[in-house]
C-alpha positions in Angstrom: 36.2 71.8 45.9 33.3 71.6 43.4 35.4 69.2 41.2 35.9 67.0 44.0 32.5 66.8 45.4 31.7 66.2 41.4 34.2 63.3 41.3 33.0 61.6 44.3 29.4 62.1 43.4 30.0 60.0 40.5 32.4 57.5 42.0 29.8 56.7 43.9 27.0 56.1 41.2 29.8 54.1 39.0 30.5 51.6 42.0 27.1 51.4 43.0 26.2 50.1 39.2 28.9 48.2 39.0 28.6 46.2 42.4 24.4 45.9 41.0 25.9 44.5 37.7 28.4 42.0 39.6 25.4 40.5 41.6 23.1 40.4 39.4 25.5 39.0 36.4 23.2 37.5 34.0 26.3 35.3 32.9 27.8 34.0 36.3 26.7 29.8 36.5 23.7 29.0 38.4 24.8 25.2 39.9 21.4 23.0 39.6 20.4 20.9 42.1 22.4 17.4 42.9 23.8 15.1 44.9 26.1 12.3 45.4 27.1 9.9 48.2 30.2 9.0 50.1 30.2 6.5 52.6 32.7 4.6 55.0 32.3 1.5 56.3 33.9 0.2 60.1 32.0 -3.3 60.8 28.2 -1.7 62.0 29.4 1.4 61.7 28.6 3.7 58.4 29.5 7.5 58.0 27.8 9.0 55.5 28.6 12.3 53.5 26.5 14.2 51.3 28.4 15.8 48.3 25.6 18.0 46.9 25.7 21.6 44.8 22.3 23.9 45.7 20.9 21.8 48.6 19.6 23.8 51.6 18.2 20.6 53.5 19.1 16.6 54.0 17.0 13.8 54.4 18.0 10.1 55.3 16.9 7.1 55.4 18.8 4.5 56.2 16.8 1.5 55.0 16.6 0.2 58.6 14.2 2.2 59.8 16.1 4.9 61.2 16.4 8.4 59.1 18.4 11.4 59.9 18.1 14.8 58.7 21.9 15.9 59.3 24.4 16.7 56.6 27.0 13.9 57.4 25.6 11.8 59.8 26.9 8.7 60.8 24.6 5.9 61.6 25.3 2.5 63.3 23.7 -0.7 62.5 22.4 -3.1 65.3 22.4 -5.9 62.9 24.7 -6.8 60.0 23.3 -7.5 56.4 22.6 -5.9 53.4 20.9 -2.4 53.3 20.0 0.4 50.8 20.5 3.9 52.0 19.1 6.7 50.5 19.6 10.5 50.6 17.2 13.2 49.3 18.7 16.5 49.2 16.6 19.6 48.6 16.9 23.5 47.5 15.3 26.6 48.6 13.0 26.3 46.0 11.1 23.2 46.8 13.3 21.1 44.5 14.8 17.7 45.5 16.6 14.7 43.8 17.4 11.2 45.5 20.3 9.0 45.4 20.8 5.6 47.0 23.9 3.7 48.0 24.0 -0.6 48.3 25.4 -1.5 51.5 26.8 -5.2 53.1 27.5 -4.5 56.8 29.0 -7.0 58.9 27.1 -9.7 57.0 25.4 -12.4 59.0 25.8 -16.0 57.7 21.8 -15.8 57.0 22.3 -12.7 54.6 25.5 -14.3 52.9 23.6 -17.5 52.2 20.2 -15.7 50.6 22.3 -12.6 48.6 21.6 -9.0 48.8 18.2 -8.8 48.5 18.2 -5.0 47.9 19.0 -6.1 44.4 17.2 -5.4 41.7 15.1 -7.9 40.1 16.4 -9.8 43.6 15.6 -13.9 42.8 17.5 -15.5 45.9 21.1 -17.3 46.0 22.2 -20.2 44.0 24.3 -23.2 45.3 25.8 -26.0 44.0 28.3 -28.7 45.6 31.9 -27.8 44.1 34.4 -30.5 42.7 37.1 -28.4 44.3 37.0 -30.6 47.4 40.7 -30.3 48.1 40.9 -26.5 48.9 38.2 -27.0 51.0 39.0 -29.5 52.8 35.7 -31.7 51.8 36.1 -35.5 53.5 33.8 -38.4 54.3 34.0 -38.4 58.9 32.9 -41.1 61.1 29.4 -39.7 63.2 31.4 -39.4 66.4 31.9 -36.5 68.7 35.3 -35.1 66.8 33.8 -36.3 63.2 36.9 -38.2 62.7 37.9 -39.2 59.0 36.0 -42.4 57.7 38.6 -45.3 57.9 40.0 -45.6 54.2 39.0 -42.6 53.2 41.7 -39.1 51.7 41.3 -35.9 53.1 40.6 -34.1 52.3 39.2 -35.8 49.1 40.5 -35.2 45.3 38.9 -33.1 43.0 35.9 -34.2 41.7 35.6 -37.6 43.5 31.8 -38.0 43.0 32.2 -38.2 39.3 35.6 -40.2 39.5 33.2 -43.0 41.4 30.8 -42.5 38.3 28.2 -40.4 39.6 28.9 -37.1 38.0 25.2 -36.3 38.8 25.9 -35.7 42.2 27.4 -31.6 41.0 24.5 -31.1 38.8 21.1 -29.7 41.5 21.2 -26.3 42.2 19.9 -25.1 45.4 18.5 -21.4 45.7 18.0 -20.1 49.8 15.6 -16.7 49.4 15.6 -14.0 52.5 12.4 -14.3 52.8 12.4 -17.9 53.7 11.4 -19.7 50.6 13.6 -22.6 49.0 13.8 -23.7 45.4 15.7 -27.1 44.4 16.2 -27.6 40.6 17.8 -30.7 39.8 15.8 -30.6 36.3 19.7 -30.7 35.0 19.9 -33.8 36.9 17.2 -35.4 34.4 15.0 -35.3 37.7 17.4 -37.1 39.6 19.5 -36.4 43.2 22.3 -37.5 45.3 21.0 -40.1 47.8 21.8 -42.1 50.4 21.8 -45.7 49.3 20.0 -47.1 52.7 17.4 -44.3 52.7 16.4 -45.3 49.8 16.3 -48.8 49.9 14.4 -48.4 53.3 12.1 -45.8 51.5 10.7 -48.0 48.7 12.5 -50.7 48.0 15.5 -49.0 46.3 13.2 -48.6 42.9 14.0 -45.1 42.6 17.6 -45.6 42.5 19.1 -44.5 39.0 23.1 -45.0 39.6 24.3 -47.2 42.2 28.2 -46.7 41.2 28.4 -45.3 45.1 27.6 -48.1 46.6 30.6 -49.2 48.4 30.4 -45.5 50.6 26.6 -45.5 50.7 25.5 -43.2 48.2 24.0 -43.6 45.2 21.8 -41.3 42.4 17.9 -41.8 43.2 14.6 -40.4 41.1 13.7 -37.2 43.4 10.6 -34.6 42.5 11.6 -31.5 44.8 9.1 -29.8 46.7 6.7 -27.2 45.4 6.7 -23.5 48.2 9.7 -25.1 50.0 10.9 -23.3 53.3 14.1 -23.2 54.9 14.6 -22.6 58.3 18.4 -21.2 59.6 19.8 -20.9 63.5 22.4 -19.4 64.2 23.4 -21.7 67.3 22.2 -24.2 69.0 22.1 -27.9 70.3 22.1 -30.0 67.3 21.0 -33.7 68.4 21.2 -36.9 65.9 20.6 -40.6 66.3 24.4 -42.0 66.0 25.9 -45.2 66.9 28.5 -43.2 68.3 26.7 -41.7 70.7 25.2 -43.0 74.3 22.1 -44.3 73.7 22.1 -44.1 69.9 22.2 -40.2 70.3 24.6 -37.3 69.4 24.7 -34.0 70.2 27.0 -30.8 68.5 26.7 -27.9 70.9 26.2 -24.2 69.5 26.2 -25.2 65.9 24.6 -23.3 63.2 21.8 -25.2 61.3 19.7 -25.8 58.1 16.6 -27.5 57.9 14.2 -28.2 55.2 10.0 -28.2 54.7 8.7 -31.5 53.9 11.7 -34.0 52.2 13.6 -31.3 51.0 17.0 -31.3 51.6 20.7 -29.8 50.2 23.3 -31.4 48.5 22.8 -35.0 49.8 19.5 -36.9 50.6 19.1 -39.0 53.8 17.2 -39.4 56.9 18.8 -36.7 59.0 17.9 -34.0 57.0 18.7 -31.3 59.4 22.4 -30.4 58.9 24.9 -28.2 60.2 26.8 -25.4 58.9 30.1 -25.4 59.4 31.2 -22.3 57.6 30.5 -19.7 55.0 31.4 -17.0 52.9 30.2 -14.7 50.5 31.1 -17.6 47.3 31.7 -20.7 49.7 30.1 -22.6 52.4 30.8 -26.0 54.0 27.9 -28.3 55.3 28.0 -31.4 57.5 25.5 -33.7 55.9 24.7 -36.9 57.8 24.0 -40.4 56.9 22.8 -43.6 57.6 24.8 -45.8 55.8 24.3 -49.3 58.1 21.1 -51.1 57.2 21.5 -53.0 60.7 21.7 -49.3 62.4 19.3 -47.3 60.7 17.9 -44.7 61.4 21.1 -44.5 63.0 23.9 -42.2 61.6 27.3 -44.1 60.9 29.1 -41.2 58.9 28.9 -37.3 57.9 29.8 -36.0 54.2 31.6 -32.9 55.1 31.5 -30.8 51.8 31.4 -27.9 50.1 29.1 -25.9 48.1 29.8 -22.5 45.5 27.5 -19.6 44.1 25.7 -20.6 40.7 27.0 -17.3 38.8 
């Protein structure tokens, strides 16, 4: 009996030190603090998961304003665009670490014209009028109602038509829309020149700016242009659009719920005239087509006759 109380006695002590030695293991891996993000994306709609080693607590913010201080949460945008969310996870020892994740959620034409500005080192998006005019169904319209296809004229156009009628100049400005409103228009490639409307500028000055007049036949020409210095922009999404046309009753025109540019001062994109307010007609993240008007009747003007429906590509 003595033996056995003996041999439990000791059992005891020699699974007590063991179990002591097993938690307290000076070898077993101590996992620092981190933390990763995972994230799925269904139009406004983000869920967010925290893959993190050592964290005891979750902080969000989801760089709209909103924050959340759940594991997983998902989150729903009210309006689409680019965002930066960022997670801070933290231990039970007053540690944290940070990571951030880039988001584009159902991206509004406004944020797919400016770029993510969440960027780093963020300086705005670049456009320039493409030469591929035949994928994009580019084409020189009548200024009526249904922008009908100016008599004579392909569509959609060839390749490169601007420089087949001798005025390569006309792919050279660059045109860079910021999110915060402000507009940049470099056509020092251009040797400070622009693509013009050959009325407007004859009714400007006299035509004496006018550098290439190989467009002449359509209206358009190359013209001397110094661009603006703190430019603005201005972008709607919809509305009533209305234009002086000789299509239209009364000399006017109107396009109902289109989506418009328009420019500080003379400014303008892609092609210079008197309307300088001009529609977008479509856009993607490395494409967008514009409806650029002009007045190319000397008897009409300021009237519109015709609209150069074109497209314009990111500057990589």
């Amino acid at each position: 009996m003595k033996k056995l109380i003996r041999f439990l006695f000791f059992s005891c002590i020699i699974g007590t030190t063991l179990f002591q030695s097993c938690t307290k293991d000076p070898d077993k891996p101590t996992w620092p603090l981190s933390a990763l993000i995972f994230h799925s994306v269904n139009d406004k709609q983000v869920a967010f998961t925290a893959l993190t080693h050592s964290a005891t607590s979750w902080s969000w913010d989801f760089g709209d304003g909103k924050t959340s201080s759940e594991k997983d949460p998902v989150h729903v945008y009210e309006v689409g665009g680019y965002y930066k969310a960022k997670l801070t996870a933290s231990d039970g020892s007053g540690n944290s670490t940070t990571q951030e994740v880039s988001l584009a959620i159902s991206l509004t034409p406004y944020a797919l014209l400016t770029g993510d500005h969440t960027l780093p080192g963020y300086k705005g998006k670049t456009w320039k009028l493409t030469t591929n005019h035949t994928t994009n169904t580019d084409y020189l319209a009548n200024c009526d109602a249904a922008l009908t296809t100016a008599k004579g004229t392909p569509k959609p156009l060839p390749n490169g038509v601007f420089g087949q009628l001798g005025m390569p100049e006309s792919y050279k400005d660059e045109f860079t829309f910021n999110y915060d409103g402000s507009y940049i228009h470099n056509n020092t490639n251009n040797n400070g020149t622009s693509f013009s409307g050959l009325i407007n500028q004859v009714v400007l000055n006299g035509g004496k700016d006018i550098t290439n007049m190989s467009g002449k036949d359509y209206g358009m020409c190359i013209a001397k242009y110094t661009p603006e210095t703190d430019a603005k922009f201005t972008f709607v999404a919809k509305e009533d659009l209305t234009i002086a046309s000789v299509y239209g009753a009364g000399g006017k025109l109107t396009f109902k719920d289109v989506s418009t540019l328009d420019f500080t001062g003379t400014e303008f994109i892609g092609f210079r005239d008197v309307q300088r307010k001009i529609i977008l007609n479509k856009i993607t993240d490395n494409s967008m087509q514009l409806i650029m008007f002009m007045a190319a009747g000397q008897s009409y003007f300021p009237a519109n006759t015709h609209a150069l429906i074109l497209s314009f590509e990111v500057v990589k």
